[in-house]
N, C-alpha and C positions, 0 to 999 in steps of 0.2 A: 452282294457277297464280299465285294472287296472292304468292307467295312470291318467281318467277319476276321479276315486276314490281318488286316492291321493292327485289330483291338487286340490279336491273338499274339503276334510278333513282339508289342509295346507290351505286354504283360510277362511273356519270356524274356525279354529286354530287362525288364525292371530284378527278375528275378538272379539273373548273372550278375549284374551291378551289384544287387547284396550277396551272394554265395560264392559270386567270384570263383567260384568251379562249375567246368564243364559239363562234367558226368550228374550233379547235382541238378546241374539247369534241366539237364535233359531227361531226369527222371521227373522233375516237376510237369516239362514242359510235353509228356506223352499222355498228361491227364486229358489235354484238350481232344487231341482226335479220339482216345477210347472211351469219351464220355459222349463226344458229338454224334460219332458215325451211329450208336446204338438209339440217340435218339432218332435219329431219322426215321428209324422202324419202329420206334414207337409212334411219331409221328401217322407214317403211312398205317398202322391201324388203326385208329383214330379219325383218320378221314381227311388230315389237314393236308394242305398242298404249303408248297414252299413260296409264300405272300409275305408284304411287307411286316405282319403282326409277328409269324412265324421266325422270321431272317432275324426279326428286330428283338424277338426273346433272345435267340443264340448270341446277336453281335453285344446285347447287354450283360447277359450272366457268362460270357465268354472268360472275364474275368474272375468271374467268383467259381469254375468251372474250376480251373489254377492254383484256388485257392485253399482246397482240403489237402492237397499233393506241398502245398508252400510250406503249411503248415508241420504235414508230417516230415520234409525233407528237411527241414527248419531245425526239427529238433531232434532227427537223428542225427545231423550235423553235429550238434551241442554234443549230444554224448558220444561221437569220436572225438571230438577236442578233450574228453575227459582219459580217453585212451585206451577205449573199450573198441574191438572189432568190428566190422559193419557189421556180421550176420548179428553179433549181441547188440549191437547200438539200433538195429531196426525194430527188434524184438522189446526189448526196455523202452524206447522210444513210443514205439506204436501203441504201447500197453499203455504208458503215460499218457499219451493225448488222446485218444481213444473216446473216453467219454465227451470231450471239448466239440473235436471234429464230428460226431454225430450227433451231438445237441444242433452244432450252427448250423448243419446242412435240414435238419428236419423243424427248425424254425423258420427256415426258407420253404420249408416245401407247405408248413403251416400254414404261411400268408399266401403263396401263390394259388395253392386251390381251389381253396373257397373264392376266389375270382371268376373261377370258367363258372361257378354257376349264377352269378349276376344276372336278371331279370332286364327285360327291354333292350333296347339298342346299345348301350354301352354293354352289354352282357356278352353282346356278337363280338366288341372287338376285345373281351376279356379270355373269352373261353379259350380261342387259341394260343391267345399267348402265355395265359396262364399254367396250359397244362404242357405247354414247350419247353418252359422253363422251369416248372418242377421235376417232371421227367431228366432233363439233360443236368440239372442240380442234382440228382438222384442218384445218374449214373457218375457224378464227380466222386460223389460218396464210395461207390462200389467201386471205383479203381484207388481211390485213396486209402482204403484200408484193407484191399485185398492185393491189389499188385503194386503199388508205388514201396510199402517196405521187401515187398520179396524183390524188387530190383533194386532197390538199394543196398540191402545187405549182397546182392550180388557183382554189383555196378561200382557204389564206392570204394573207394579206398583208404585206410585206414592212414589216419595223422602221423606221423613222427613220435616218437617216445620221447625223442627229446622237448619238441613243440608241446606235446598233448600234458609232460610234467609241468611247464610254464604257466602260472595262471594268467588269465586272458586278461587284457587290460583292457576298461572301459574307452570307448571314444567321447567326443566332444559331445554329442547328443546326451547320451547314456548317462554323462555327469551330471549334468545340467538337470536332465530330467527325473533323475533320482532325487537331486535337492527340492527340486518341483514339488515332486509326491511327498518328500516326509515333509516338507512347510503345509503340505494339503490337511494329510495327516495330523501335524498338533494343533491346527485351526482347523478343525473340521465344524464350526459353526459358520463360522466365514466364509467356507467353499461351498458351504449348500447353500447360505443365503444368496449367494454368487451366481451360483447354479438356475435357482429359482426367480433369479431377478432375468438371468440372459434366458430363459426360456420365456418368460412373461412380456419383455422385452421385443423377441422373436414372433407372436403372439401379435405385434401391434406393426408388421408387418403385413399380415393380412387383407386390411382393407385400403393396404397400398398397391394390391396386387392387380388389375387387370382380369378379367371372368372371361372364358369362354367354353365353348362345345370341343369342337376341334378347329387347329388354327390352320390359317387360308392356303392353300395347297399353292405351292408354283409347280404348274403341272406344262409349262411354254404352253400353253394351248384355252382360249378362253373365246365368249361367243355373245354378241349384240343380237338383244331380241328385237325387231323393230316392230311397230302397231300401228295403221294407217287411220284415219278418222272411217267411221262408220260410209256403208256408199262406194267406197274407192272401190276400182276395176284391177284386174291383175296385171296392166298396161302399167297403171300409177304409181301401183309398188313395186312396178320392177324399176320405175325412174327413180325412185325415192331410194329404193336398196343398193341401184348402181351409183348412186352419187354419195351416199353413207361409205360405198367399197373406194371411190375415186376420194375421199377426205382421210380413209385410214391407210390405204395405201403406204404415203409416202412417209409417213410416220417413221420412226425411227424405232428398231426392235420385232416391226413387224413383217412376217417373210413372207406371208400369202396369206390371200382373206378367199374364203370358200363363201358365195352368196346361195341360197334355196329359198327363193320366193314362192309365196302361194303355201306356207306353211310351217308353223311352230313349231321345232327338235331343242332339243337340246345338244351341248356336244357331243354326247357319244349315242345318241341316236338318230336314222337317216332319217329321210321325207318318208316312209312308211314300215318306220318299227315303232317300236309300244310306246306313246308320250309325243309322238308325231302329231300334231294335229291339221287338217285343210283347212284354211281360209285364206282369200284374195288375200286378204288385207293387212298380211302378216309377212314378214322375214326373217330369216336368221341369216347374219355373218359368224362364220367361223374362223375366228383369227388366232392364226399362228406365229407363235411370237420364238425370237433366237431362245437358244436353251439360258439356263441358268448362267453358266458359268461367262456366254459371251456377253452380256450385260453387267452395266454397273446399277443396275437397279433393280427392286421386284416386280413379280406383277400384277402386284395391288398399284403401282404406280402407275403401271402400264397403260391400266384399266382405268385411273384416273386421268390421265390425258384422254385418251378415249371418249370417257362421257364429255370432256370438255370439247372437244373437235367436233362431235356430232349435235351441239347445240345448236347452229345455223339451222338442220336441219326443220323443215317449217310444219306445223300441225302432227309431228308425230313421238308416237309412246316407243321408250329404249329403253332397256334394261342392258346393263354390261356384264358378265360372269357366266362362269360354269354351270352356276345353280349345285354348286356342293356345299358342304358342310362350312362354316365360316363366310360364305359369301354375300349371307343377306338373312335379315331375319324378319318377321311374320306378324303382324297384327289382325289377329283375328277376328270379328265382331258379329256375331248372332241376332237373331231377334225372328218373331213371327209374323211382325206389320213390315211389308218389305218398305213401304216411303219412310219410316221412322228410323231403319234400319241405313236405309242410304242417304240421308241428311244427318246421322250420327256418322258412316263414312266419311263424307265431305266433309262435316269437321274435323273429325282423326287427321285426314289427307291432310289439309290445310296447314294445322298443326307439325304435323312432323316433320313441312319442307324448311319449318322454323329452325332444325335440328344445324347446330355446327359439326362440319368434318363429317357425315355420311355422302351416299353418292343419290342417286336417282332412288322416289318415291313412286312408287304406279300402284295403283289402286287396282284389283279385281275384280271390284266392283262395273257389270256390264256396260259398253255406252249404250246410249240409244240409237239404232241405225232405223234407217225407211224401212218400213213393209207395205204390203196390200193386205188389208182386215178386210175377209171377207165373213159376215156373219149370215147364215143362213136364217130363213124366216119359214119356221117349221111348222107351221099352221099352214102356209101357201106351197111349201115341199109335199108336205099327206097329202094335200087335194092332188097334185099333179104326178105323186107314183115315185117320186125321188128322194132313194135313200140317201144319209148322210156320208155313208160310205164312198157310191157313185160318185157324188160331188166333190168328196175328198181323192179320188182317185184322180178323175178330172183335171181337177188343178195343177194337182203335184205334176202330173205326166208331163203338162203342159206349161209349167214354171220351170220346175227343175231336174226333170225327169225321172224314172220311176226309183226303186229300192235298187241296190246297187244288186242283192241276189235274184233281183227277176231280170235284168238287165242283160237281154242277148248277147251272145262274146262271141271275137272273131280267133278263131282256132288259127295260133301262130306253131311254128315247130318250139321254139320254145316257153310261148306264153301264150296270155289269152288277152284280149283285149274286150274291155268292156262297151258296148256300142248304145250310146246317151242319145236319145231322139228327146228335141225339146222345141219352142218355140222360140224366134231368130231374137236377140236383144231389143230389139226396137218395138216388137209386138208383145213382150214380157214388162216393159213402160208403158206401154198401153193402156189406160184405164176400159177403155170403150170396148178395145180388142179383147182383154178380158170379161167383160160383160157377155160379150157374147158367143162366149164359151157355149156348146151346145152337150147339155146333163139328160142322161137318157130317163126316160121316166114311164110311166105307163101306158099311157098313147104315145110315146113317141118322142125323140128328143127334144129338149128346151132353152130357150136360153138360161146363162148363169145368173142374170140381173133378176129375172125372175120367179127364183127362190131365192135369194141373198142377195143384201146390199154390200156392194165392192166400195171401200175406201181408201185411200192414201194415208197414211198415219206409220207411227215408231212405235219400239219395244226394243226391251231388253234382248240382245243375241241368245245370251242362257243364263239361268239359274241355277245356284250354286247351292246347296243342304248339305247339312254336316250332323246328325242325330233329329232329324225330320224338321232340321231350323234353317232360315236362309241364312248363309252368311257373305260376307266380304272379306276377302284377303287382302291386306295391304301391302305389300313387301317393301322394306327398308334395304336397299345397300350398305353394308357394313363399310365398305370405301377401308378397309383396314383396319376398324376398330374391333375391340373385342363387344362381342353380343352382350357382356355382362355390364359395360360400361354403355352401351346403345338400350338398353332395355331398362337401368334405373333411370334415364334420361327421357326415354317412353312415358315410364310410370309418373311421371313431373308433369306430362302436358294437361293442362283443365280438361280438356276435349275427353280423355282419358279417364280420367281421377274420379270425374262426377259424371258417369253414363246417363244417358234420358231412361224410365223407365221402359223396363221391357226389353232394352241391348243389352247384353252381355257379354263379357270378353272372353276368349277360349283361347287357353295356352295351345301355342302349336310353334311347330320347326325347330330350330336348335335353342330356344329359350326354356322350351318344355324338356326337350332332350340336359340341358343343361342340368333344370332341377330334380331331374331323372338320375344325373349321376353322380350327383352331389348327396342326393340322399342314397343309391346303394354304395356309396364311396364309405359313408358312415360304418354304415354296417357292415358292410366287406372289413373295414380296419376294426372295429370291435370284434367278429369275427375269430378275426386273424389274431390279435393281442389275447384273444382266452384262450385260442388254439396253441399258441406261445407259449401263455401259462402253463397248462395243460402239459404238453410238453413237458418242460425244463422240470414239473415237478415229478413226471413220474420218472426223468434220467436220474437227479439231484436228490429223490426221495426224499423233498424239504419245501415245506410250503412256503418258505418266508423268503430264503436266497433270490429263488426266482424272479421278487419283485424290486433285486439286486440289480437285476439282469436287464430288465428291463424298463430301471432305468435310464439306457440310453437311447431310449425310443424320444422323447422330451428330447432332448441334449440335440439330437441330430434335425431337429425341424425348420430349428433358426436359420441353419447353414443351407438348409435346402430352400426356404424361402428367400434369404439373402442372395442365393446365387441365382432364381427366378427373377427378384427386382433388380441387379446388378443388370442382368443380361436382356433388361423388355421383354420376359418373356410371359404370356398369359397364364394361370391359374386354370388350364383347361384338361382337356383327359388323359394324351400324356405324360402331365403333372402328375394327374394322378393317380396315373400306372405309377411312376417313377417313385410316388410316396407307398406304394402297396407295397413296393420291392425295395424300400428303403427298409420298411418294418422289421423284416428276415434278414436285412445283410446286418446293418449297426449291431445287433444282439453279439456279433459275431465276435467282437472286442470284449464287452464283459463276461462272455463264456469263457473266454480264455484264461481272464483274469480271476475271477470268481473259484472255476475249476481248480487252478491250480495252489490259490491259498487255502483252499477249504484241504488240499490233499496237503500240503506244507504243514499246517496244522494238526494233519491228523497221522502224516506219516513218519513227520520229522520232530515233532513236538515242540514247534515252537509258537510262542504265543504270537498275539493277534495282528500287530505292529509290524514284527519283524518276518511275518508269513507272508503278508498284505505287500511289503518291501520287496524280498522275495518274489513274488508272483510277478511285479512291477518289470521287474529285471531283468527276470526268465520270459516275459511275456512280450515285452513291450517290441523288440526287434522284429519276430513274428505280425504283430500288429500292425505296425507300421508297414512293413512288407507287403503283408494282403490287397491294405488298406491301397498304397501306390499302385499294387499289378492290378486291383480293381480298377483304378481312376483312371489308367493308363489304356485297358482293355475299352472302357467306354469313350477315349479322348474324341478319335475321331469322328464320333456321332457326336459328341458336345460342339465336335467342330464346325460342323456341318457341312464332311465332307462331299455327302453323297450327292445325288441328281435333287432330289427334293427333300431338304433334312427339317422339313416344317414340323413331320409327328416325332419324328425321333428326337430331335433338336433338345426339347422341352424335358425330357423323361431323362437323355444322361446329363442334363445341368443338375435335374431336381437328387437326384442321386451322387453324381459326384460331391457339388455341395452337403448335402447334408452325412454324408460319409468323411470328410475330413473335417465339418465340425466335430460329428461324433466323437472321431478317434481323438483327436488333441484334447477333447472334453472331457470321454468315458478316461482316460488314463491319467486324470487328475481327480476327476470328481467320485466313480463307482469305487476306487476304494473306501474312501470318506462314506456313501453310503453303503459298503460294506460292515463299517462299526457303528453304524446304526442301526443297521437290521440285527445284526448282531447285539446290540443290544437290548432288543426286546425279547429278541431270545432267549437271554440271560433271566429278561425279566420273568418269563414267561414263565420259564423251568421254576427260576425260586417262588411264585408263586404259586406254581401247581406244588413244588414242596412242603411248602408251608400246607397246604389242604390236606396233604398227606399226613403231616404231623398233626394235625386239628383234628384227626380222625378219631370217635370213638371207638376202644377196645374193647371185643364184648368177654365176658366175663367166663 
């Protein structure tokens, strides 16, 4: 929440610094709470709870929330400088921008919806935040043109006669920037080739970028699987678990190691919630590491020392992490001859420990521990009256005791205890002692050797199917890397490249998730960009302006991939939220512009140049303004100020960036493609004239 706070403070900050009055600030600055408090109840209809997705729409469009009230206070400002009263300067005002402020805000709400309804896993973390932030975008809208001018014409105050007669003189910006645009203006060949060279450019950033799913959580809190060799007793893994606890211990960053031997959790589940599994031969450490902010390091590093401390350990399988998203990724391998299937593992395995810079490889694939095979001889079972059932009862009772629901329980006050009769460990090694098991049969019980041969012999623990196929799961440790750069370095090994017939690979975990949201990312922005269209044409009534507009969808990509490769940050989801809510905010600069020289042109008469110049002038303060109390609203998440700023992190870089390429860009380059589009238009018109005049008269 406190993210919430600051992003809101540094957006009303920036807005005093340009308005440099009070009363101004604070009519901008009452957008925030009467836009937020009513999303809330949108929220709670909706079903959402206040989570990181939800916090993290608000703390991102906190600034863009700011932004329809900037706007309209912006340019009732302008016309008291001209010397008109506030109730006329709100009314004229409000009427003037009008069409601009509800184009920008329902080009935001354009892109953000079609997000909640994304398909698969990336869909779950779209939907909320999607309709958080068009919702509370929404209600920016409905205080900025319902209450922000009725408190102004009430609140402000009207300029000086003598001030408001003075014509206003440009600053050091304004100069500059004006000569900018009309040099844009008489090269306007040279500014798009310009234009089109830094987007193409921006473009070959891409496969400089780093891939992933989502990036690795520092959550202080992370967990050592350990795996005993097939055989070991519950005695062995607790010496092998207590001296894993005695190596992590004195470690540095770590504040306490929780040990559960005799069974598989992960961290946020006990020794017997869902994902728990029993067996001797297994342990978890759960290691609790200082928070963020009292280290000078992450805890992908943490985790790296870790695996490297726990190497002494002798004959056993470790895994290091949480087991969340970014931790580790998955090589999956199929097949229906299970020895083809697991000599294609062992090579995969082999392979991948070849990999630089990953952490621990462990293989799925089951070991072989001892059993007793005992096969019955069902020819000598019929003669003697004994079913195979009997014999399977038998045993079981007598190895491991019976099904856990026939298992008599001892009535506690608060529980029940389950009561396991079995045979003593020394008569369970027995070969002999087994033998002579006595299996009840039709005359009378028998021994067990005399319907079945008992052997000593292995097998697989269990068998693993995935669509009626056996497969193996390998699990790679990411150790830090992004899964997209671990996964082209996958697809490189031989072992891989050229399967044995019959194996086959199956995308799975965050590699599949990967290609999952890269392809709805496509079409969520397709989408969103005809939804745009769509839009701006039926405000604008003009099919061609629109694609004025949005042109500064291009313009703004460069800056948001440049501030991703500047900053190490990964190309993961994000990213690219942050690119879906780029789409909606950038337009928001050539609406402005666009808007206002189409009306210059059409209210003041002047041609195309000097409307264009115009608009530049009247517009550009406004723009820029937004543009800060946006960048300003998102700083502190670009910062990373919170407890864990790994998801948020990534979404205000890709957005701040590519929000102040935009603007320095749209306000050089969208008028130049204003007199272009405008010029087909031109063309348009005289050749539908000419048809006109080509027309025969009929007689």
């Amino acid at each position: 929440m406190h993210l919430l706070y600051e992003g809101a403070a540094l957006a009303i900050l920036v807005v005093l610094l340009f308005l440099r009055d009070i009363r101004a600030t604070l009519v901008s600055a009452a957008a925030l709470p009467l836009a937020i408090i009513p999303t809330f109840a949108a929220m709670h209809y909706f079903g959402f709870s206040l989570n990181i997705l939800t916090l993290l729409a608000l703390a991102l469009v906190v600034g863009v929330l700011v932004d329809d009230a900037i706007v309209e206070v912006e340019n009732i400002e302008r016309h008291l400088r001209m010397g008109k009263t506030p109730k006329q300067a709100a009314i004229e005002a409000a009427d003037e921008i009008g069409l601009a402020v509800i184009a920008t805000t329902f080009t935001l709400i354009a892109v953000f919806l079609p997000t909640a309804f994304m398909g698969g896993v990336p869909g779950k973390f779209f939907e909320s935040f999607g309709i958080t932030a068009a919702v509370a975008v929404f209600f920016s809208l409905a205080v900025a043109r319902l209450l922000t001018p009725m408190m102004a014409a009430y609140f402000l105050k009207p300029h000086p006669t003598e001030k408001a007669k003075q014509p206003e003189r440009d600053g050091w910006f304004m100069r500059h920037y004006m000569t900018a645009a009309g040099w844009c203006l008489k090269h306007r060949f040279i500014t798009l080739v310009a234009a089109i060279a830094i987007f193409v450019a921006s473009l070959q950033i891409v496969p400089l970028l780093p891939k992933g799913f989502v990036p690795p959580a520092d959550t202080a809190l992370t967990s050592v699987t350990l795996e005993m060799q097939p055989g070991s007793t519950l005695e062995e893994s607790y010496a092998i678990a207590e001296q894993a606890r005695r190596l992590l211990q004195p470690l540095a960053d770590v504040k306490q190691v929780f040990t559960l031997v005799g069974a598989a959790s992960g961290v946020s589940s006990g020794p017997i919630a869902e994902g728990g599994g029993a067996d001797v031969r297994k342990a978890t450490l759960t290691v609790s590491l200082t928070t963020r902010e009292e280290r000078s390091r992450s805890q992908t590093a943490v985790e790296a020392e870790i695996r490297q401390t726990l190497k002494p350990l002798p004959g056993v399988r470790y895994t290091v992490g949480s087991g969340g998203s970014g931790d580790k990724m998955q090589v999956v391998l199929a097949s229906d001859d299970g020895k083809l299937l697991l000599t294609a593992a062992q090579r995969a395995e082999r392979d991948l420990r070849t990999l630089q810079g990953i952490g621990n490889v462990v293989s799925g694939a089951s070991l072989q521990r001892p059993e007793i095979h005992i096969t019955p001889n069902y020819a000598r079972a019929a003669e003697l009256g004994v079913s195979t059932e009997a014999l399977g009862q038998v045993v079981r009772v007598a190895t491991s005791g019976d099904f856990s629901t026939r298992l008599p329980k001892l009535n506690l006050p608060q529980r029940q205890i389950p009561i396991r009769v079995q045979f003593d460990e020394s008569v369970r090694n027995d070969l002999d002692t087994i033998r002579q098991l006595r299996i009840p049969g039709r005359n009378g019980a028998v021994p067990l050797a005399a319907v079945a041969d008992v052997q000593l012999g292995s097998g697989p623990a269990r068998l693993d199917r995935f669509d009626r196929m056996r497969n193996v799961s390998i699990d790679v440790e990411l150790n830090g890397l992004p899964v997209g750069q671990v996964t082209t370095m996958v697809d490189k090994l031989p072992s891989l490249a050229t399967l044995p017939p019959g194996v086959i690979r199956q995308s799975s975990g965050d590699a599949e998730r990967m290609a999952e949201l890269f392809g709805g990312f496509g079409g969520a922005m397709l989408i969103g960009v005809l939804l745009i269209y769509i839009v701006l044409v039926l405000l604008f009534h003009d099919f061609l302006q629109p694609i004025t507009i949005l042109a500064a969808l291009p313009l703004s990509i460069g800056g948001a991939l440049l501030a991703l490769l500047l900053t190490g940050s990964s190309f993961s989801m994000p990213a690219v939220i942050g690119l879906l809510m780029l789409m909606g905010i950038v337009t928001k600069n050539s609406i402005l512009l666009v808007d206002y020289a189409v009306m210059a042109r059409e209210r003041d008469q002047k041609n195309r140049v000097d409307a264009l110049l115009d608009a530049c002038h009247k517009r550009a303060r406004p723009i820029v303004m937004t543009t800060i109390a946006m960048s300003a609203g998102m700083m502190p998440t670009a910062l990373g100020l919170a407890a864990d700023p790994s998801f948020r992190q990534p979404m205000a870089i890709v957005v701040i960036g590519g929000l102040l390429a935009s603007t320095v860009l749209s306000l050089l380059v969208i008028p130049v493609v204003f007199t272009f589009i405008d010029d087909i238009l031109v063309g348009f018109r005289k050749l539908s004239g000419k048809f006109k005049h080509a027309e025969p008269t009929l007689p």
